[in-house]
N, CA, C and O atoms as CSV, one atom per row, in Angstrom:
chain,resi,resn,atom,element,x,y,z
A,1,UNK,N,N,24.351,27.989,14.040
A,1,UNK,CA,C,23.421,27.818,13.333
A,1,UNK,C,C,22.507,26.898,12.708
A,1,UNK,O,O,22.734,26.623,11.530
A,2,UNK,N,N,21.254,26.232,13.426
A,2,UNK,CA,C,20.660,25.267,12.639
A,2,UNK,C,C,18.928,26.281,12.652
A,2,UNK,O,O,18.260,26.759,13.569
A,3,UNK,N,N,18.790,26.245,11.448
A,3,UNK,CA,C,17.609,27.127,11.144
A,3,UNK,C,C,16.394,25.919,11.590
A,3,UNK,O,O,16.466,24.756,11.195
A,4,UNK,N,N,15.483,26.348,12.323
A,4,UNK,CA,C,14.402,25.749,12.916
A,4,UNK,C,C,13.257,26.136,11.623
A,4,UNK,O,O,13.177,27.261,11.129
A,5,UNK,N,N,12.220,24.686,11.111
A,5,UNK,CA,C,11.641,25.022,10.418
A,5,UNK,C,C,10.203,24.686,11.351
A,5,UNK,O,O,10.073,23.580,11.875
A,6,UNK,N,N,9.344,25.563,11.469
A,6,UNK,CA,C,7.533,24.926,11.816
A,6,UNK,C,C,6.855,24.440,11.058
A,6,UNK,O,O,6.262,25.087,10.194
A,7,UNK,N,N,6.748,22.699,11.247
A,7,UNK,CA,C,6.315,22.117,10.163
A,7,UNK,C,C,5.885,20.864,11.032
A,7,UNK,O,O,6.557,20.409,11.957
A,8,UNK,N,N,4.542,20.324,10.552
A,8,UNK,CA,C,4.323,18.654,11.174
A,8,UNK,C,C,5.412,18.020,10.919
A,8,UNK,O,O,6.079,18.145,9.892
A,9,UNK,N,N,5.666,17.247,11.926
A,9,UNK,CA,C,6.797,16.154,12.044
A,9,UNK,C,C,6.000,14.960,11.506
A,9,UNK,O,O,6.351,13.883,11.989
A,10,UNK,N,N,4.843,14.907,10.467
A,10,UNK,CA,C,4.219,13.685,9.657
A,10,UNK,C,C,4.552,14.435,8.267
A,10,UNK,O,O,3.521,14.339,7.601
A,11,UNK,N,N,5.236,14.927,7.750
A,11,UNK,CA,C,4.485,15.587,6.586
A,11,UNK,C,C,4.158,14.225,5.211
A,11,UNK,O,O,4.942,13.343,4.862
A,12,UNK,N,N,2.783,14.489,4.695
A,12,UNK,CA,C,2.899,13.390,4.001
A,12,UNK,C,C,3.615,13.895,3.137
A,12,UNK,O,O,4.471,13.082,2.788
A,13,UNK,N,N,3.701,14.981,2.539
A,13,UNK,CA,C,4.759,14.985,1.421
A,13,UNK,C,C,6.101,14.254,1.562
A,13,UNK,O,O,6.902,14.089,0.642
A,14,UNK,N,N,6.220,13.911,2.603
A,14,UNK,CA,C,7.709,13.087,2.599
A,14,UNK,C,C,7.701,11.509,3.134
A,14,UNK,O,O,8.581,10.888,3.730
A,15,UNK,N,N,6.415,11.108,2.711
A,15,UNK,CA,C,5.698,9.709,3.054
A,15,UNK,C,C,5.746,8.743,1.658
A,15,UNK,O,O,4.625,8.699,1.151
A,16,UNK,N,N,6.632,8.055,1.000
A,16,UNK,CA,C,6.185,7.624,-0.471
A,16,UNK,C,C,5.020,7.052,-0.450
A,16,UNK,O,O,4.375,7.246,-1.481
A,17,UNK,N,N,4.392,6.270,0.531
A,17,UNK,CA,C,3.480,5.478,0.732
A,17,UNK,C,C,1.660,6.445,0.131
A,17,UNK,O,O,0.544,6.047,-0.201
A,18,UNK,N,N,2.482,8.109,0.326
A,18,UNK,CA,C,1.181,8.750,-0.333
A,18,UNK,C,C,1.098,8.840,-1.260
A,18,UNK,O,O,0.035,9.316,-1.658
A,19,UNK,N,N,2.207,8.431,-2.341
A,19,UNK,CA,C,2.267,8.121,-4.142
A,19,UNK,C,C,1.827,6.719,-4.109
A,19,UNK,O,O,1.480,6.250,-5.194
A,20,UNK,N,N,1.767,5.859,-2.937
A,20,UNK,CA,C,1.231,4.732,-3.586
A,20,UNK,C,C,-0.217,4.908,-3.612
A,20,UNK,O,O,-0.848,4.684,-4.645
A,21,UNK,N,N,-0.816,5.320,-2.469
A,21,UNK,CA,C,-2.428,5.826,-2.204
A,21,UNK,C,C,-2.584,6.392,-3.480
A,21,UNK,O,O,-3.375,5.775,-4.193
A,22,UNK,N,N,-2.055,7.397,-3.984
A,22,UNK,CA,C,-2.374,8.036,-4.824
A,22,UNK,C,C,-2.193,7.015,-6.807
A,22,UNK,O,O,-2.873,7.405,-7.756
A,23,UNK,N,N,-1.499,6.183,-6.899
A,23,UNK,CA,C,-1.032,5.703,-7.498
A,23,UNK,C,C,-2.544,4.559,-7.737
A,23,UNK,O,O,-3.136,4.242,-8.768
A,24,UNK,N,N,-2.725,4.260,-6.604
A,24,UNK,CA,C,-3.732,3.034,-6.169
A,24,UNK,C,C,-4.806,3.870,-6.693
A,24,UNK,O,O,-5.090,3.679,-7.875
A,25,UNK,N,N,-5.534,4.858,-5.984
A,25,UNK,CA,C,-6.468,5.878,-6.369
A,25,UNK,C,C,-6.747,5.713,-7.986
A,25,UNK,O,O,-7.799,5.184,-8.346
A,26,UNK,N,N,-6.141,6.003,-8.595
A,26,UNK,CA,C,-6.042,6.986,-10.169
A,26,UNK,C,C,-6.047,5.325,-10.905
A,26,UNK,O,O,-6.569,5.470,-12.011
A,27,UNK,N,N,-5.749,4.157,-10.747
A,27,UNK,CA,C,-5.692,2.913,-11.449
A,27,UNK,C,C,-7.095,2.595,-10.477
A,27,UNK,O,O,-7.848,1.951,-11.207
A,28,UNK,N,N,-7.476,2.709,-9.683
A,28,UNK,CA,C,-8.986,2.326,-9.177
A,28,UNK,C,C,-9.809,2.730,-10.145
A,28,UNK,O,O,-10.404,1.925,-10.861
A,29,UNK,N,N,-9.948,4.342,-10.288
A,29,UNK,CA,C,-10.885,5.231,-10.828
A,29,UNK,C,C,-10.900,4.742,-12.359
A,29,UNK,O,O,-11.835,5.115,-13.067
A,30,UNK,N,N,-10.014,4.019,-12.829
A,30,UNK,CA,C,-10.097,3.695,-14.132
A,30,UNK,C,C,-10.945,2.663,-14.427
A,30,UNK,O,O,-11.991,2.692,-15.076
A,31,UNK,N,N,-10.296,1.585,-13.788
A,31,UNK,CA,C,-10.856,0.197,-13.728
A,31,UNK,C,C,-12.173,0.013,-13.289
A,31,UNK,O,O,-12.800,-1.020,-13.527
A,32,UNK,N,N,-12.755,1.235,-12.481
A,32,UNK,CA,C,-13.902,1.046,-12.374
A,32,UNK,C,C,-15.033,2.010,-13.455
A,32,UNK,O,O,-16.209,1.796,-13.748
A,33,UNK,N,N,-14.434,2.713,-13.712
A,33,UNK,CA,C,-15.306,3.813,-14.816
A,33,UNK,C,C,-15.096,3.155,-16.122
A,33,UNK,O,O,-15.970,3.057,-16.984
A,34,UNK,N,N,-13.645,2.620,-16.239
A,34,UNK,CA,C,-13.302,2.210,-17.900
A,34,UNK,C,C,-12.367,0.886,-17.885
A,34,UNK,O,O,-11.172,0.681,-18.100
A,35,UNK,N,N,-13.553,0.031,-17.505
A,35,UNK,CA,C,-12.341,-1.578,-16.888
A,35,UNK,C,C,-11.376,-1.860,-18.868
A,35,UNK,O,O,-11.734,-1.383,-19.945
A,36,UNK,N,N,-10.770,-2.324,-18.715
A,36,UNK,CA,C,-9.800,-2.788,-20.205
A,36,UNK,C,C,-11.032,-3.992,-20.434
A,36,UNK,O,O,-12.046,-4.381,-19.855
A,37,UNK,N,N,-10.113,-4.354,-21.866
A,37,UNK,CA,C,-10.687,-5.557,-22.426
A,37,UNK,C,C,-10.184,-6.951,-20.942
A,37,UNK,O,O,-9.013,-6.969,-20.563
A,38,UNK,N,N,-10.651,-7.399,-20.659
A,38,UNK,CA,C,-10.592,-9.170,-19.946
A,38,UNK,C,C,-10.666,-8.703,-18.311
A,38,UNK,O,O,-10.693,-9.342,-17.259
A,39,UNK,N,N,-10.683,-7.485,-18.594
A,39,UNK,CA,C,-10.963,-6.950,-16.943
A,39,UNK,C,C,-12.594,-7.212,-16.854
A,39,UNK,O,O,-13.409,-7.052,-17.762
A,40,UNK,N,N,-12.825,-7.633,-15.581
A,40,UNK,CA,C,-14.581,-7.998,-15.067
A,40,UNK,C,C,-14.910,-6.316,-14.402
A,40,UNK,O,O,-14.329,-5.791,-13.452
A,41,UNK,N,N,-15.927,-5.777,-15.177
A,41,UNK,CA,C,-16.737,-4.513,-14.601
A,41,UNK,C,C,-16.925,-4.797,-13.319
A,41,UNK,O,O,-17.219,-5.926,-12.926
A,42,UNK,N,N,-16.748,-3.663,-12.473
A,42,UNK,CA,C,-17.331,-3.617,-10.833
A,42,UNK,C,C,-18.843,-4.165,-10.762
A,42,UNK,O,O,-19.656,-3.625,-11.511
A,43,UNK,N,N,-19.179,-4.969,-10.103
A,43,UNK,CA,C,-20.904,-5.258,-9.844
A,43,UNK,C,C,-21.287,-4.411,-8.995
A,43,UNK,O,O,-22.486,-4.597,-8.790
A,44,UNK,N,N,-20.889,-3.570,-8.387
A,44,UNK,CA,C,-21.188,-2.629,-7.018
A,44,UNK,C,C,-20.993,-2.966,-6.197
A,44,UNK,O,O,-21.214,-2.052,-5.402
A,45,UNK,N,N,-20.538,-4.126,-5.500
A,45,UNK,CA,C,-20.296,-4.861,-4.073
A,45,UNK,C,C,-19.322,-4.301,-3.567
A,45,UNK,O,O,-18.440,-4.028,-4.382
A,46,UNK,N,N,-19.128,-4.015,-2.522
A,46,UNK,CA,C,-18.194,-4.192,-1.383
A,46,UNK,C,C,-17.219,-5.395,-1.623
A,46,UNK,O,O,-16.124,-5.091,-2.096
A,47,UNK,N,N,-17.370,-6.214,-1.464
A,47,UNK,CA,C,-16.282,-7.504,-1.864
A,47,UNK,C,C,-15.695,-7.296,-3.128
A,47,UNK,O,O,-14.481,-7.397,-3.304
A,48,UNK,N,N,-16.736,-6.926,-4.277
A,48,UNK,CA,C,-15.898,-7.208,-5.367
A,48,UNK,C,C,-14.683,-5.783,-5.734
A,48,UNK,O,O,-13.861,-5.594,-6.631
A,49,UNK,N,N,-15.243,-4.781,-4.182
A,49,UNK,CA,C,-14.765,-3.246,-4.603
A,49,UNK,C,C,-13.290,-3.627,-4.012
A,49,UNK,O,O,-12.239,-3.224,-4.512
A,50,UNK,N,N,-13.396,-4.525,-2.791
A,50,UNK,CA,C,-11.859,-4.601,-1.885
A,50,UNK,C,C,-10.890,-5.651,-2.776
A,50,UNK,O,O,-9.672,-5.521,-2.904
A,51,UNK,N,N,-11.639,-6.629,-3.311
A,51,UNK,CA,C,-11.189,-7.797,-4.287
A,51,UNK,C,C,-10.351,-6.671,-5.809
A,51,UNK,O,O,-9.377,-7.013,-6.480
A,52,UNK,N,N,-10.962,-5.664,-5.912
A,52,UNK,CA,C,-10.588,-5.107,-7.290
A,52,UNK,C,C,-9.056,-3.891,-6.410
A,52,UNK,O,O,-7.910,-3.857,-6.859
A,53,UNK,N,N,-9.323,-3.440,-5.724
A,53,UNK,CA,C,-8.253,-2.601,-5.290
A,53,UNK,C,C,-6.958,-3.626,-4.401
A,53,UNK,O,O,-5.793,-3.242,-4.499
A,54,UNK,N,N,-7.207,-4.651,-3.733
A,54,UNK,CA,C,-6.162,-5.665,-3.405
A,54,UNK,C,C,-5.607,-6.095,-5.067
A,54,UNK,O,O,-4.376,-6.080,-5.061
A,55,UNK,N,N,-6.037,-6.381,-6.140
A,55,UNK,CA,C,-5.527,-6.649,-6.999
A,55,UNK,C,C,-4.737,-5.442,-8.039
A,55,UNK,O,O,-3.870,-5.647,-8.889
A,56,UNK,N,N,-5.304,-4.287,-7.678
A,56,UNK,CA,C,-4.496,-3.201,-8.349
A,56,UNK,C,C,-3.159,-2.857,-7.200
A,56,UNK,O,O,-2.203,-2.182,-7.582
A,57,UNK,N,N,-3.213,-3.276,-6.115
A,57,UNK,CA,C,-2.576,-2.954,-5.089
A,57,UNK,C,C,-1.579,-3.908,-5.031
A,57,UNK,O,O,-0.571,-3.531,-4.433
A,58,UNK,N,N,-1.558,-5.107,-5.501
A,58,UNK,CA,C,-0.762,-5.937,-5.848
A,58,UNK,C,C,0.140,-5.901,-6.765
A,58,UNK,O,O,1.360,-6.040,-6.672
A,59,UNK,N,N,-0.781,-5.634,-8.006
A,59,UNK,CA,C,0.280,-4.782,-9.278
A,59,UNK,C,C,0.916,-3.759,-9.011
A,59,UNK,O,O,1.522,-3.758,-10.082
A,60,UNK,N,N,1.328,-2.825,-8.470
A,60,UNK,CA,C,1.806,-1.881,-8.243
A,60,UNK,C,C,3.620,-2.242,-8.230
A,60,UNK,O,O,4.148,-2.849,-7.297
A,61,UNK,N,N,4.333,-1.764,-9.372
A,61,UNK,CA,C,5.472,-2.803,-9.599
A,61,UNK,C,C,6.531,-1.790,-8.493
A,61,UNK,O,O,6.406,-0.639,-8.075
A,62,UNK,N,N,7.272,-2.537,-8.349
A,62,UNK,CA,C,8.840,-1.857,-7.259
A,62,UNK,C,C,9.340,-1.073,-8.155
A,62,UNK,O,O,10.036,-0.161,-7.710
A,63,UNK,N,N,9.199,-1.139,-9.369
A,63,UNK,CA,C,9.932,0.395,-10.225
A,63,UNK,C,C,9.402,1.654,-9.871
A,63,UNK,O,O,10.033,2.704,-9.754
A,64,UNK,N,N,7.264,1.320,-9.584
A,64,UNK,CA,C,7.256,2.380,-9.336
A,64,UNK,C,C,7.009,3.017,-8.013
A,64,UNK,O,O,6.691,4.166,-7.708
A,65,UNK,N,N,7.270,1.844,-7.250
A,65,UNK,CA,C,7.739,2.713,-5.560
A,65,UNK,C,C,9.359,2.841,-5.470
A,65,UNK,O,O,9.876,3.304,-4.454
A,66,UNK,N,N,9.938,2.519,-6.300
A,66,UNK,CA,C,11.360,2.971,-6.573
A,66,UNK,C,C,11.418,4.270,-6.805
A,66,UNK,O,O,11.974,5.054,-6.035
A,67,UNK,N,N,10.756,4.658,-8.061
A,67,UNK,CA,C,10.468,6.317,-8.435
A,67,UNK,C,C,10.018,7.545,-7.128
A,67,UNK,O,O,10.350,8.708,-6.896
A,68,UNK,N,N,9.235,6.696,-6.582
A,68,UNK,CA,C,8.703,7.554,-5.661
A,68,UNK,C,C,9.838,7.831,-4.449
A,68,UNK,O,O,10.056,8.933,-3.945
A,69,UNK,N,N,10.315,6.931,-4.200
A,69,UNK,CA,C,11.656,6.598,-3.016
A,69,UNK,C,C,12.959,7.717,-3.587
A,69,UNK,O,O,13.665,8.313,-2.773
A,70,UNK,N,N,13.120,7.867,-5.007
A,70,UNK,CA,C,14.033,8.589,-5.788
A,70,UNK,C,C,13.288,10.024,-5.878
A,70,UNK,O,O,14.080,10.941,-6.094
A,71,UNK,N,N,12.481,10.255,-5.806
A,71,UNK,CA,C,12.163,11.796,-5.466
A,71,UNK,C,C,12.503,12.268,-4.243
A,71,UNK,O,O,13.015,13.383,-4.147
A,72,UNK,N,N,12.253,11.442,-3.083
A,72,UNK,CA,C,12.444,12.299,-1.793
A,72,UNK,C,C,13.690,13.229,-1.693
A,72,UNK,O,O,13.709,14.036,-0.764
A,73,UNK,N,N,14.781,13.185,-2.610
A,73,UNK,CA,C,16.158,14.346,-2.081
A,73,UNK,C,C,15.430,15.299,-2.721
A,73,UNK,O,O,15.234,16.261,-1.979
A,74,UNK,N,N,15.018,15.400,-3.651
A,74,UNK,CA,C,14.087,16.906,-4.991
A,74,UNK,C,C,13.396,16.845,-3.759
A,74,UNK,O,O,13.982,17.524,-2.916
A,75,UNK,N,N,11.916,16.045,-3.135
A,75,UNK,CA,C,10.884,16.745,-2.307
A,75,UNK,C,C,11.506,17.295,-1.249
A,75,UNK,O,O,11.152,18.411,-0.870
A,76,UNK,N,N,12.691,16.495,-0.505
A,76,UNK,CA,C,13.207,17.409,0.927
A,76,UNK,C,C,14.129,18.703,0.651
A,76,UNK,O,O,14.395,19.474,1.573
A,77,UNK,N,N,14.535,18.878,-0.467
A,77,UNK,CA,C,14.558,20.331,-0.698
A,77,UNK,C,C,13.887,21.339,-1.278
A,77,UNK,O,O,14.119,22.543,-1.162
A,78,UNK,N,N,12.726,20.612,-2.145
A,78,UNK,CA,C,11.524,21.578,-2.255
A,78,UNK,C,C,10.950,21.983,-0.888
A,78,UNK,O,O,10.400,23.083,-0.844
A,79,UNK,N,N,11.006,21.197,0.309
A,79,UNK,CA,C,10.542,21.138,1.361
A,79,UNK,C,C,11.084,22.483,2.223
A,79,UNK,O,O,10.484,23.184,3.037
A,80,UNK,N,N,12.231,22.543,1.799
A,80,UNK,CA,C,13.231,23.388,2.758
A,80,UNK,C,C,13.155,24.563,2.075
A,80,UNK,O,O,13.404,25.647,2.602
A,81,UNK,N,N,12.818,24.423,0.905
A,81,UNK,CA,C,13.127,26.088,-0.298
A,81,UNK,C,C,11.311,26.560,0.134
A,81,UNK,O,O,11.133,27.766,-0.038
A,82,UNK,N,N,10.281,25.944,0.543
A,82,UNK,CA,C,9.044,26.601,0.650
A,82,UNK,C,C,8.737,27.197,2.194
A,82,UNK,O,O,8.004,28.085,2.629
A,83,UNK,N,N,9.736,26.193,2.824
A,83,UNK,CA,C,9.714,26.500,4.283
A,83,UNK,C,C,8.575,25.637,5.118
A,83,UNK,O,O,7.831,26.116,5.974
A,84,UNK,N,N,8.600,24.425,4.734
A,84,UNK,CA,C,7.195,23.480,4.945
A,84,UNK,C,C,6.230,23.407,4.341
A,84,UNK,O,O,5.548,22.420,4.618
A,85,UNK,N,N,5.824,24.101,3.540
A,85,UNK,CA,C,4.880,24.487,2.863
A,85,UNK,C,C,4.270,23.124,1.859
A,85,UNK,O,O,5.057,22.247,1.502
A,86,UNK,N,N,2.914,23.080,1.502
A,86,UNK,CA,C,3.002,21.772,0.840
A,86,UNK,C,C,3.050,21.475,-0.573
A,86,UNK,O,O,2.304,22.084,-1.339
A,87,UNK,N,N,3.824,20.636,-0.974
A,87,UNK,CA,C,4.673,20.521,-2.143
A,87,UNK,C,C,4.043,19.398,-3.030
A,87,UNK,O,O,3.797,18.402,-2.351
A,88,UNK,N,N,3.704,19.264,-4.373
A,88,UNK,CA,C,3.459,18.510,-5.500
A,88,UNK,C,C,4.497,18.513,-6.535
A,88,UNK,O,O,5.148,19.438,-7.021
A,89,UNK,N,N,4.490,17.059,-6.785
A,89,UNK,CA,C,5.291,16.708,-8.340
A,89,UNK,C,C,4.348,16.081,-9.255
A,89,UNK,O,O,3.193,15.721,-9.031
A,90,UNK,N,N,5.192,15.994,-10.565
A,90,UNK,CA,C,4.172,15.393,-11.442
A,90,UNK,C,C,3.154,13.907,-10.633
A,90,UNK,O,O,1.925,13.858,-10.681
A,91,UNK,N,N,3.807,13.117,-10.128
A,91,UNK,CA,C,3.412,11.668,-9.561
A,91,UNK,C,C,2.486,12.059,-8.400
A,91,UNK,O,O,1.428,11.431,-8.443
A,92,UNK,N,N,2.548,12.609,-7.746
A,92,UNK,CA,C,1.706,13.103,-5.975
A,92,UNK,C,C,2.115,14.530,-5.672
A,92,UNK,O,O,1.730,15.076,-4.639
């Protein structure tokens, strides 16, 4: 008995790298709609858009791609209890 599941052999749900996209995303959308105090507003450029997401992309601390790395046993059995199906947690 090994139960065969039909499912992409990519699934991003089991990619942490899509909590970082997503992680990156949601600290973009801020910084550019509602920069903090000593943060420089977006000018609209292209340079200053890749310059502002390399620097949020930088911050991005190992605790919290740790977190994301510590979900995958919860996502690969949410994975198995839906039958492939695609799965969200609070983070992605």
């Amino acid at each position: 008995g090994v139960r065969l599941l039909i499912h992409l052999g990519r699934s991003p749900d089991l990619n942490p790298i899509e909590g970082c996209w997503l992680i990156l995303k949601e600290k973009a959308k801020r910084r550019l709609h509602k920069p903090c105090e000593g943060e420089t507003p977006w000018d609209g450029t292209t340079k200053h858009l890749k310059d502002i997401l390399r620097q949020i992309w930088d911050e991005i601390s190992i605790n919290e791609i740790r977190e994301l790395i510590e979900e995958m046993p919860d996502r690969c059995q949410r994975l198995i209890e839906t039958g492939g199906e695609k799965i969200r947690s609070q983070r992605w």
